[in-house]
C-alpha positions as CSV (number, residue, x, y, z in Angstrom):
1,X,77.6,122.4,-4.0
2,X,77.1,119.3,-6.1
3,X,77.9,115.7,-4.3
4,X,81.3,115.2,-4.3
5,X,83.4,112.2,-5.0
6,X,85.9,111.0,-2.0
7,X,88.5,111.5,-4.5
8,X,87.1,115.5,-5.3
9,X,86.5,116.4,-1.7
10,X,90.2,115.8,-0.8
11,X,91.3,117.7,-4.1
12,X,88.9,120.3,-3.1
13,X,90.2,120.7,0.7
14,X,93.7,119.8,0.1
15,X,95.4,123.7,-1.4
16,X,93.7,125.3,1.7
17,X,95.2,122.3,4.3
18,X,98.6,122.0,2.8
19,X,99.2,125.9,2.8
20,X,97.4,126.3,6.2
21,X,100.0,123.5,7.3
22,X,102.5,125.7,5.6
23,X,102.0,128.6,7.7
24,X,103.0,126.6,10.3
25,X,99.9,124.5,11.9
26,X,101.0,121.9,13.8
27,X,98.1,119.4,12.6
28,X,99.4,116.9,10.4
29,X,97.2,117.4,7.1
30,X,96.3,113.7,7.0
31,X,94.6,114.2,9.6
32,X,93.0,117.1,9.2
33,X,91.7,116.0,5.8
34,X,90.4,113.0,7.7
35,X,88.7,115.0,9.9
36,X,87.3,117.2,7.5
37,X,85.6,113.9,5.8
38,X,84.1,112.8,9.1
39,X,83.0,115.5,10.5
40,X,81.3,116.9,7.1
41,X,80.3,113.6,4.9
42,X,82.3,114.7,1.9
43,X,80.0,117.4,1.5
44,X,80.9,121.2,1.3
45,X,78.7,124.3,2.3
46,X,78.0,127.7,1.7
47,X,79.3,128.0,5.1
48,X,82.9,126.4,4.8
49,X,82.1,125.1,8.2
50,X,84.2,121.3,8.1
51,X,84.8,120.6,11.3
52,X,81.5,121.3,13.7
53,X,82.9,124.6,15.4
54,X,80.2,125.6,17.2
55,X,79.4,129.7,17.5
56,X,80.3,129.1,21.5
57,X,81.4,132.4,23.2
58,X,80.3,134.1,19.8
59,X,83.7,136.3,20.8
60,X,84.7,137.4,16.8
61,X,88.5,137.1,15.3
62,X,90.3,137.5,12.4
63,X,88.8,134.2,10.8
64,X,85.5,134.7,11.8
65,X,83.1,137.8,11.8
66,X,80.3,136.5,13.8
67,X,78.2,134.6,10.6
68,X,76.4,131.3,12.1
69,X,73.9,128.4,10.9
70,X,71.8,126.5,12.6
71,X,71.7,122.7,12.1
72,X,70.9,119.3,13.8
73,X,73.5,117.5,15.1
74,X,74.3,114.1,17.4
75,X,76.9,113.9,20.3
76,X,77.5,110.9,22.8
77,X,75.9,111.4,26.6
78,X,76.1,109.1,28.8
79,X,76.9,106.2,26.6
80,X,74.0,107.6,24.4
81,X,74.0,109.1,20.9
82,X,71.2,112.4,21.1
83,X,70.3,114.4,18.7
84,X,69.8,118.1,19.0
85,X,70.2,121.2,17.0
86,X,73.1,124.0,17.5
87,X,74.5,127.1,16.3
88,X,77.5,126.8,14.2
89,X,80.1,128.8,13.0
90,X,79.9,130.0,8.9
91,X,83.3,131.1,7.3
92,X,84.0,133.1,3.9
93,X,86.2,130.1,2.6
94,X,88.1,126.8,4.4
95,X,91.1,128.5,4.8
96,X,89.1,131.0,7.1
97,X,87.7,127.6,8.9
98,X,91.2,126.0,9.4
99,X,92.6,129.1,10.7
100,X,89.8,129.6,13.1
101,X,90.1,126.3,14.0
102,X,93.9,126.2,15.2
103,X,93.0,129.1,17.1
104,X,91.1,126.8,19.1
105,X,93.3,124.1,19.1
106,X,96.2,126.2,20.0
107,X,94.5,126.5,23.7
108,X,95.7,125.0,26.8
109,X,93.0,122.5,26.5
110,X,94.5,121.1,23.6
111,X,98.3,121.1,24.3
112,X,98.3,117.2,24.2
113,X,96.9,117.6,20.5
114,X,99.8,119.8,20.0
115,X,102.5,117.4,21.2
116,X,101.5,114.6,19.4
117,X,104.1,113.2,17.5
118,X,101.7,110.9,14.7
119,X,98.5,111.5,13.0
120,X,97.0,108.5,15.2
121,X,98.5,110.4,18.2
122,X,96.4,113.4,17.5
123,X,93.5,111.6,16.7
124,X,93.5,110.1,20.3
125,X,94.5,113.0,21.7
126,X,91.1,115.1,19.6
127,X,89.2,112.5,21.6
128,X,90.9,112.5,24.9
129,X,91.0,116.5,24.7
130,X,87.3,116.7,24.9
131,X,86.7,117.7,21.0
132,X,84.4,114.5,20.2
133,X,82.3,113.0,22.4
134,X,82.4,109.5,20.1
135,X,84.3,106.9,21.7
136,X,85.1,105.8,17.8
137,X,86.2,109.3,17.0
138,X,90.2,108.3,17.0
139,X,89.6,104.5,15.0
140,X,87.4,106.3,12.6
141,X,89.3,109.3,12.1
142,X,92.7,106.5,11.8
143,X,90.2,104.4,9.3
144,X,90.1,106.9,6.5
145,X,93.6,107.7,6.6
146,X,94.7,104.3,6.0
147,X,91.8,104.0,3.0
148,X,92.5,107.2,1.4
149,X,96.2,106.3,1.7
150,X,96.4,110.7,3.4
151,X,99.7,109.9,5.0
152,X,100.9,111.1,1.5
153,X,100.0,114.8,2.0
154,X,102.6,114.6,5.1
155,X,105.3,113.5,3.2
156,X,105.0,116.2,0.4
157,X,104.1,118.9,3.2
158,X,107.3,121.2,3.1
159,X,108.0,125.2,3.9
160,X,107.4,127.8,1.1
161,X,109.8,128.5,-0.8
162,X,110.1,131.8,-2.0
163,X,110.6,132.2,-5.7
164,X,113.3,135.1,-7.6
165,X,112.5,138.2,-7.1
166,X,109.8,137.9,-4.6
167,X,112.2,137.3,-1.5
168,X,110.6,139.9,0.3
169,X,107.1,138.9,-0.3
170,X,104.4,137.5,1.9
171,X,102.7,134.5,0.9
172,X,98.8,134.8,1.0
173,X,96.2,132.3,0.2
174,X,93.9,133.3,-3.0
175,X,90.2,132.5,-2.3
176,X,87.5,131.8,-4.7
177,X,84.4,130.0,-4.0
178,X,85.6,129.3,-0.6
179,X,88.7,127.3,-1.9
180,X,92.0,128.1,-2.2
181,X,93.5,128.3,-6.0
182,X,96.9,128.9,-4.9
183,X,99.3,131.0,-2.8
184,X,100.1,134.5,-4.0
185,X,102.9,136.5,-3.3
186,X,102.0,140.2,-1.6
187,X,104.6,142.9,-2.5
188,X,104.8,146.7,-2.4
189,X,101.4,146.4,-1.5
190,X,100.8,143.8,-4.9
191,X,99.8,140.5,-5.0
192,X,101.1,138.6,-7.9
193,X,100.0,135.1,-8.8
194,X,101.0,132.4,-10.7
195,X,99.2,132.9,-14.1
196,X,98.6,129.4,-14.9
197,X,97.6,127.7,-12.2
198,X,94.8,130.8,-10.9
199,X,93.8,131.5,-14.2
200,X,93.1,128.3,-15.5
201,X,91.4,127.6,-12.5
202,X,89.2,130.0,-12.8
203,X,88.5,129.2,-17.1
204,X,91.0,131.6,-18.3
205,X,93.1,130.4,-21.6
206,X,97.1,131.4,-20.4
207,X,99.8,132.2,-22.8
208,X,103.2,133.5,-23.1
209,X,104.4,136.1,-25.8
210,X,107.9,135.5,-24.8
211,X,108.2,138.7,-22.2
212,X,104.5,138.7,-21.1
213,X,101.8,136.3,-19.8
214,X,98.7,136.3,-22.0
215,X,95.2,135.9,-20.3
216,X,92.2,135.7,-22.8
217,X,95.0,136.5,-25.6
218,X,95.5,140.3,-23.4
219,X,99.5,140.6,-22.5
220,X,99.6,141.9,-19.2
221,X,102.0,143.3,-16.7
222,X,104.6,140.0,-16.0
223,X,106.9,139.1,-13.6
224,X,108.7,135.7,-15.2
225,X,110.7,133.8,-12.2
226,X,112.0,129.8,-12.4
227,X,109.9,129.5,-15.9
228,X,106.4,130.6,-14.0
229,X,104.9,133.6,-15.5
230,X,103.1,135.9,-12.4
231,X,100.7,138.6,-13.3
232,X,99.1,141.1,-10.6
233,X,95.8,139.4,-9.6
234,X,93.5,142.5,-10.5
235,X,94.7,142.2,-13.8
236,X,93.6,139.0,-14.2
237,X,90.1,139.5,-12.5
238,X,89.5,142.1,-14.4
239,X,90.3,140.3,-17.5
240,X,87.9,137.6,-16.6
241,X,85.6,140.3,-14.9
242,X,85.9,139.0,-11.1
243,X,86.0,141.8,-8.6
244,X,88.9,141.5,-5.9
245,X,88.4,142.0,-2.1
246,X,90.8,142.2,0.3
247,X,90.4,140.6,4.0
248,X,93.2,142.3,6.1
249,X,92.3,140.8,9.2
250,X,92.5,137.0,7.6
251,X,95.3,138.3,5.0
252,X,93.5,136.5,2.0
253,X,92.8,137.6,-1.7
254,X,88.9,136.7,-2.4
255,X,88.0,136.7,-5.5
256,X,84.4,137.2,-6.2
């Protein structure tokens, strides 16, 4: 991926943090976007990997299928800063990456992470939890929140609320590129997603013939609920000619 601006990197990571935070992780998405920016220098990989998970046990989950990369890296022993190489962790998107990663952090290690009551709080706790071996880690990680004025992405962090009509649905993240467009809403065995905001994402032109969404200037199969037009998302990809895979194990749409 190109270099990104600080500005693109947090709108980048921000749809997979916030809706990862609204599945109900307990790490305050300032923070994690923080952390993100350290621990990957604004930059974004083929292997979604933002945080510096190493492969470790190499014991597979739902989140991760056993994919690694091997890069040079620097930790703090003995007061000194070493540099070495490692195997690290590669993920189909950041959303697979976040999820792995509360895995780990929901271990006993980590339960003063967990009861952290302020993204400062956590940030000590990261350090004091044996996750970084920089003495900085907590001022550096406090730093770029108060630069990139993240404590907003707290405030605005909220449940999901589930629209008319899909009461019964469950909310999955939809995936391309590694980044999540949006949150779509699995039903009957359907995923339907908000026309606008996927499509256009993904270069579609979206319209509305007054009972059906338009994609391409093709009326297709609508569901209209609180003035947002959804459409199944295989209609739309195969409108715009993107295949459709479904992860069970993760519960993600990835459109490819």
């Amino acid at each position: 991926m190109a270099k990104l601006t600080r500005d693109q990197f947090f709108a980048a990571i921000a749809p997979a943090v916030m809706f990862v935070h609204q599945e109900g992780s307990f790490m305050f998405p300032s923070l994690r976007l923080a952390q993100s920016l350290l621990e990957s220098g604004g930059e974004i990989h083929a292997w979604n990997n933002l945080g510096g998970i190493k492969v470790g046990s190499g014991r597979t989950n739902a989140y991760w299928q056993g994919e690694a990369v091997v890069k040079g890296t620097w930790e703090y022993i003995d007061g000194r800063s070493v540099v070495s190489k490692a195997a690290f962790r590669a993920y189909k998107s950041i959303y697979h990456f976040y999820k792995d990663l509360d895995l780990l952090l929901n271990t006993a290690r980590y339960d003063r992470v967990r009861q952290a009551g302020t993204p400062e709080r956590q940030a000590q706790m990261l350090y004091a939890c044996g996750y970084a071996t920089d003495p900085a880690y907590p001022s550096k990680l406090t730093a770029i929140i108060r630069q990139y004025g993240l404590l907003r992405y707290d405030e605005i962090a909220k449940p999901v609320l589930l629209p008319k009509g899909f009461e019964a649905a469950s909310v999955v993240p939809v995936i391309y590129q590694g980044q999540v467009l949006g949150g779509g809403y699995l039903q009957g065995g359907t995923t339907w997603i908000p026309a606008r905001r996927v499509g256009e994402a993904l270069g579609a032109k979206i319209g509305w013939t007054g009972s059906q969404v338009t994609v391409n200037g093709l009326p297709q199969e609508s569901i209209l609920s609180s003035a947002t037009g959804y459409v199944r998302v295989r209609d739309l990809a195969g409108v715009l000619g993107f295949g459709v895979t479904w992860d069970d194990r993760a519960r993600a749409v990835l459109l490819e």
